[in-house]
KOLMITOR-813426 format. One record per residue (C-alpha): x, y, z; residue in one letter. Coordinates in Angstrom, 3 decimals. Layout:
REM residues N
<node><east>X</east><north>Y</north><up>Z</up><res>A</res></node>
...
This chain:
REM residues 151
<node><east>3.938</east><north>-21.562</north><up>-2.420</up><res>X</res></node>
<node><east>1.443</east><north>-20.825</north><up>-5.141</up><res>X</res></node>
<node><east>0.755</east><north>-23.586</north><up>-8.284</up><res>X</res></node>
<node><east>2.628</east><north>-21.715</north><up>-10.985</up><res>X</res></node>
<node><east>-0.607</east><north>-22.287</north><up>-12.994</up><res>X</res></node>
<node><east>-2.515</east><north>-20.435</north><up>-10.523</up><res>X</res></node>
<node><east>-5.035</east><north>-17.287</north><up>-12.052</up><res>X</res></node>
<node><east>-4.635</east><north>-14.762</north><up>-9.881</up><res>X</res></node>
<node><east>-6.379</east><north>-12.066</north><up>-11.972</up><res>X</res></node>
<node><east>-9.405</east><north>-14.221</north><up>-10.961</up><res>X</res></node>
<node><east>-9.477</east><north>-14.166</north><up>-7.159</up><res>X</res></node>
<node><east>-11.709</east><north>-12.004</north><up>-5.381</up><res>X</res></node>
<node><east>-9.500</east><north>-9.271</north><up>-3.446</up><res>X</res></node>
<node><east>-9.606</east><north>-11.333</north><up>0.096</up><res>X</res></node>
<node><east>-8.521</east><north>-14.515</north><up>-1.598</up><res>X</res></node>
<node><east>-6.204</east><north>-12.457</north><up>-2.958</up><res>X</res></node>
<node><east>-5.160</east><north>-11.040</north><up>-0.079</up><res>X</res></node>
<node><east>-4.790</east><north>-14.424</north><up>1.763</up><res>X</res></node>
<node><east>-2.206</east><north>-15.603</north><up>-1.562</up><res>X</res></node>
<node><east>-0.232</east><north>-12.239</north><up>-1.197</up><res>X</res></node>
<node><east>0.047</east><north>-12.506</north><up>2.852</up><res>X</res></node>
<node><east>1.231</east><north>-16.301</north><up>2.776</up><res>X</res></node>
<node><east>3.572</east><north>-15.548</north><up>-0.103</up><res>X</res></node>
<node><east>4.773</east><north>-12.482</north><up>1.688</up><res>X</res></node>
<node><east>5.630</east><north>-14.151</north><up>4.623</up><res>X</res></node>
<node><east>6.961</east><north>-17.018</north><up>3.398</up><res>X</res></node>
<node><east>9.035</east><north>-15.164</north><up>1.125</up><res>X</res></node>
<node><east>8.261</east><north>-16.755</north><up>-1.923</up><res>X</res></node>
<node><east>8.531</east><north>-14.286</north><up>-4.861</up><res>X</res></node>
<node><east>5.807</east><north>-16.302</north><up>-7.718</up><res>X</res></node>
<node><east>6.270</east><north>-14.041</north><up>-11.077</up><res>X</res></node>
<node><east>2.203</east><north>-14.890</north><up>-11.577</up><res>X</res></node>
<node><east>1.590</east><north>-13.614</north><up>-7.971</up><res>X</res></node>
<node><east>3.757</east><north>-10.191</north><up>-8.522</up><res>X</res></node>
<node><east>2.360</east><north>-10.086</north><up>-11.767</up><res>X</res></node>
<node><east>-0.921</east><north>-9.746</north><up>-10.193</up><res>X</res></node>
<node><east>-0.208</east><north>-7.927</north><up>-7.669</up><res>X</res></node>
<node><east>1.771</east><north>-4.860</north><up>-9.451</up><res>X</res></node>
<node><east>-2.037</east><north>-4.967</north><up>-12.176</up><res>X</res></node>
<node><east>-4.336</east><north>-4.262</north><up>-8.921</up><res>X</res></node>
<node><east>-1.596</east><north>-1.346</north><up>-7.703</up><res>X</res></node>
<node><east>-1.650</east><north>0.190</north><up>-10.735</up><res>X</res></node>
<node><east>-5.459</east><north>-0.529</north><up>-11.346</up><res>X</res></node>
<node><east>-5.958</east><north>0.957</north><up>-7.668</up><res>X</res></node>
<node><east>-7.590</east><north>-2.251</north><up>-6.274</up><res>X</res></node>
<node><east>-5.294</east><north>-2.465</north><up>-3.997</up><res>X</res></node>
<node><east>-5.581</east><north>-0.936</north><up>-0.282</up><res>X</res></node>
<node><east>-3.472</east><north>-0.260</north><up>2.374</up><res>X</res></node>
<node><east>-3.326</east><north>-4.314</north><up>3.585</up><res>X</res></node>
<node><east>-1.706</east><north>-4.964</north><up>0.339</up><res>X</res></node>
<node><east>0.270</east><north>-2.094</north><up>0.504</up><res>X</res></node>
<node><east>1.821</east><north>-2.750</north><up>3.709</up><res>X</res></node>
<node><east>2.947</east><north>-6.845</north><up>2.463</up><res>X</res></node>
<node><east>4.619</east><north>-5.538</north><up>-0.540</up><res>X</res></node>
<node><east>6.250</east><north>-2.688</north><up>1.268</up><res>X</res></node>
<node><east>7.308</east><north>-4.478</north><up>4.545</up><res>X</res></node>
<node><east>6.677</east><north>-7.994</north><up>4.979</up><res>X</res></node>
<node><east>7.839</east><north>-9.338</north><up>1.038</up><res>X</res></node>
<node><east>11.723</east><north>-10.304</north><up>1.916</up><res>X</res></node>
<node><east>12.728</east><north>-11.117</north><up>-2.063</up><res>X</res></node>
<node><east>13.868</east><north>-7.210</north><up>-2.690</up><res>X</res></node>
<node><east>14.430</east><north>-8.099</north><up>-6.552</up><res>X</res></node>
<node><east>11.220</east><north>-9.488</north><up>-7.718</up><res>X</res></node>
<node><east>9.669</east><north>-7.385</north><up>-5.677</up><res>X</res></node>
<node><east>11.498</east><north>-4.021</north><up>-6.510</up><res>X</res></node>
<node><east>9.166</east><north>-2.698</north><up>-9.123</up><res>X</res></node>
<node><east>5.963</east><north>-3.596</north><up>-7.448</up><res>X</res></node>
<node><east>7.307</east><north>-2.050</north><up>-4.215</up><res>X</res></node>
<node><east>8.256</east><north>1.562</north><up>-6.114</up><res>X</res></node>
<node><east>4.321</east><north>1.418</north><up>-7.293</up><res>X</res></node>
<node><east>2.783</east><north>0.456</north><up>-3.914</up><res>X</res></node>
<node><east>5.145</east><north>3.350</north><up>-2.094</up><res>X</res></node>
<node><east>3.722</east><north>6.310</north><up>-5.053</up><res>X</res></node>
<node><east>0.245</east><north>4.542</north><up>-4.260</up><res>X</res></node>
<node><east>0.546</east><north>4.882</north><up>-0.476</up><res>X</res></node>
<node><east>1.719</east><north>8.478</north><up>-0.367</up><res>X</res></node>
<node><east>-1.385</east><north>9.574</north><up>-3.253</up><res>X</res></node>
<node><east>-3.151</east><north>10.099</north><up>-0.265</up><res>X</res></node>
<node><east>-2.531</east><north>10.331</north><up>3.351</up><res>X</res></node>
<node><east>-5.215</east><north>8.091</north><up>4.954</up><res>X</res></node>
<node><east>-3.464</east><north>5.321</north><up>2.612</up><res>X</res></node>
<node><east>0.230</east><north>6.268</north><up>3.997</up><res>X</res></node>
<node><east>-1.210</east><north>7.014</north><up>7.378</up><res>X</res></node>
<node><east>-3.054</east><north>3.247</north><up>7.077</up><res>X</res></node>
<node><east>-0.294</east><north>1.565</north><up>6.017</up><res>X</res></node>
<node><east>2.061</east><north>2.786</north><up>8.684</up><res>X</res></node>
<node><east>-0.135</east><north>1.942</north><up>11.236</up><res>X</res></node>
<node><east>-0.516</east><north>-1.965</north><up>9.883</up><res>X</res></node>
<node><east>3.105</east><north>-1.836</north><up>10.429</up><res>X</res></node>
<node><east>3.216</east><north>-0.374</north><up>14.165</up><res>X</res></node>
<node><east>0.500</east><north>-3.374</north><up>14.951</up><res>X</res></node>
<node><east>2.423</east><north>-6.142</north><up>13.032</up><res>X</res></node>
<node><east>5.438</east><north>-5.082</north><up>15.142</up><res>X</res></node>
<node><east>2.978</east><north>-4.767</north><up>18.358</up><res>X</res></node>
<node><east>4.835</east><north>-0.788</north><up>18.819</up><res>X</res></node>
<node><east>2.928</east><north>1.686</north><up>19.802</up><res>X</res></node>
<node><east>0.838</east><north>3.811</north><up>17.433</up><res>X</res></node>
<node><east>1.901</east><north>6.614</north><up>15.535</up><res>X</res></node>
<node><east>1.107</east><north>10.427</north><up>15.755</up><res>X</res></node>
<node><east>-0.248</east><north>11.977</north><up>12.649</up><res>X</res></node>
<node><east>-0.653</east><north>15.607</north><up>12.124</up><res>X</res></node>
<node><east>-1.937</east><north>16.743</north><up>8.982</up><res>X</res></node>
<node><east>-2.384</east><north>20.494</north><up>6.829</up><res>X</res></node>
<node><east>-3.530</east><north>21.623</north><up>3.408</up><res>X</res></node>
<node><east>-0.186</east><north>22.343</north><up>1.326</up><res>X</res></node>
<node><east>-0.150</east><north>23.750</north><up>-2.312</up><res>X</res></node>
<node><east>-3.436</east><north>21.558</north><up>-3.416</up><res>X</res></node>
<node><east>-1.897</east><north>18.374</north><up>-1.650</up><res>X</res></node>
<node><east>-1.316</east><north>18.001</north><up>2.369</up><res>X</res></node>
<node><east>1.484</east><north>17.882</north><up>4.739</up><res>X</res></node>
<node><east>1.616</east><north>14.522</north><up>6.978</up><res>X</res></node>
<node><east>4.015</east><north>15.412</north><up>10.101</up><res>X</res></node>
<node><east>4.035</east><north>11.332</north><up>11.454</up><res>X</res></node>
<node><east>5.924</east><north>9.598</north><up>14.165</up><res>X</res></node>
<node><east>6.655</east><north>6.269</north><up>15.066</up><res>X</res></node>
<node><east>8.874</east><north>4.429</north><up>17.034</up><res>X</res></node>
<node><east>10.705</east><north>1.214</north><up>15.563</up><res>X</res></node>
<node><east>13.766</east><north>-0.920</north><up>16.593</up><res>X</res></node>
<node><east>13.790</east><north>2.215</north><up>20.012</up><res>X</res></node>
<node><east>14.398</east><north>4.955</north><up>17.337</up><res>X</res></node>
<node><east>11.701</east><north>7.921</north><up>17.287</up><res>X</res></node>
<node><east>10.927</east><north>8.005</north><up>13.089</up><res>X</res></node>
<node><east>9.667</east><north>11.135</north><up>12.005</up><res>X</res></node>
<node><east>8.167</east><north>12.766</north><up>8.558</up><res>X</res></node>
<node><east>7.037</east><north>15.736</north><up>7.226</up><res>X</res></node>
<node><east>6.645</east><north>15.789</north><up>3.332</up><res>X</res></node>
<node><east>4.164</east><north>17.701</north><up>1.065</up><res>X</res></node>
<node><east>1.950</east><north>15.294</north><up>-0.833</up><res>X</res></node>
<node><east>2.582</east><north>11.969</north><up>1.858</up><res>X</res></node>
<node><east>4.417</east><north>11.086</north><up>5.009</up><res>X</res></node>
<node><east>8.094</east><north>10.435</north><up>4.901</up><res>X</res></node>
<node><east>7.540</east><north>8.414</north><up>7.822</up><res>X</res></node>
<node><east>6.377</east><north>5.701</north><up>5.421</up><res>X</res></node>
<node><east>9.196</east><north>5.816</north><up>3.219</up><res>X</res></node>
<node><east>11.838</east><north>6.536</north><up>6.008</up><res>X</res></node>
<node><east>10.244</east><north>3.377</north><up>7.782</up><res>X</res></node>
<node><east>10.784</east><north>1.289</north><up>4.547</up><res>X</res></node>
<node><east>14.264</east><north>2.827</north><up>4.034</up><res>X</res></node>
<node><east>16.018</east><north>2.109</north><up>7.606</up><res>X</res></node>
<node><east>13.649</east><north>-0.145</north><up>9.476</up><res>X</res></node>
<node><east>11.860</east><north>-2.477</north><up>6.636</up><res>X</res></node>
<node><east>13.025</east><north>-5.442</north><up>4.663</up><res>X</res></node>
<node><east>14.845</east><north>-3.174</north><up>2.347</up><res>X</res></node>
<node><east>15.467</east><north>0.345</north><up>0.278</up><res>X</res></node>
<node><east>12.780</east><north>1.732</north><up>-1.739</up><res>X</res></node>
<node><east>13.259</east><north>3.804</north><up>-4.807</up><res>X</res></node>
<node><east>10.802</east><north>6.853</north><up>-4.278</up><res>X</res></node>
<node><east>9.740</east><north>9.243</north><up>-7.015</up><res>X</res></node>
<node><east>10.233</east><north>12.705</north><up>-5.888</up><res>X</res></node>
<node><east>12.363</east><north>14.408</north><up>-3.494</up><res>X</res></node>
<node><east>12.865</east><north>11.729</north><up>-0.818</up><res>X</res></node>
């Protein structure tokens, strides 16, 4: 667990990285640490190994909630972040890969994705990111995630 007094804002992004991982998996939820870690989301210093701890491997769904509702709009923005973050979840569960297909829609793109977790095939397709993300974090992950839009 983090010193409370601990300036986060400060640490350059691996350090930070290193804090966030630890604190993910040891499920501590530090308000000065999700503080920090909701500022780089929004500031879009945050990339897809970020992503994936807030989104899958941080267990305290509360203090986490917000932060997690930022880092899923940030992962679907664009789909080699969704695609990414997926991924570092198929290799942190030691599954199998997923299949991406991709296609221009209405200015955005179309992510078809499939995955396989806990021996049920996930699939996706959703203009503008890959539901496979969101479905993963919604039936397979630590816990429901409130997504903008139509999912």
């Amino acid at each position: 667990m983090a010193d409370p007094a601990t300036d986060f804002a400060a640490m350059p992004a691996d350090e930070f990285f290193a804090a966030l991982r630890c604190a993910c998996q040891d499920g501590a939820a530090s308000p000065a640490l999700i503080a920090d870690a909701k500022r780089r989301i929004t500031s879009r210093e945050s990339g897809p190994r970020e992503l994936h701890q807030v989104l899958f491997v941080a267990r305290d769904h509360q203090a986490w909630a917000e932060v997690r509702a930022l880092a899923m709009e940030a992962a679907v923005r664009a789909s080699p972040m969704a695609i990414t973050v997926v991924s570092l979840e198929a290799q942190r569960l030691g599954v199998a890969g997923m299949q991406v297909t991709e296609s221009a829609v209405d200015g955005g793109f179309a992510a078809k994705a499939s995955l396989e977790r806990d021996g049920t095939r996930v699939d996706g397709r959703e203009e503008f990111g890959s539901t496979c993300c969101s479905r993963l974090t919604r039936t397979g992950g630590p816990m429901p995630v409130p997504l903008p839009g139509r999912c």
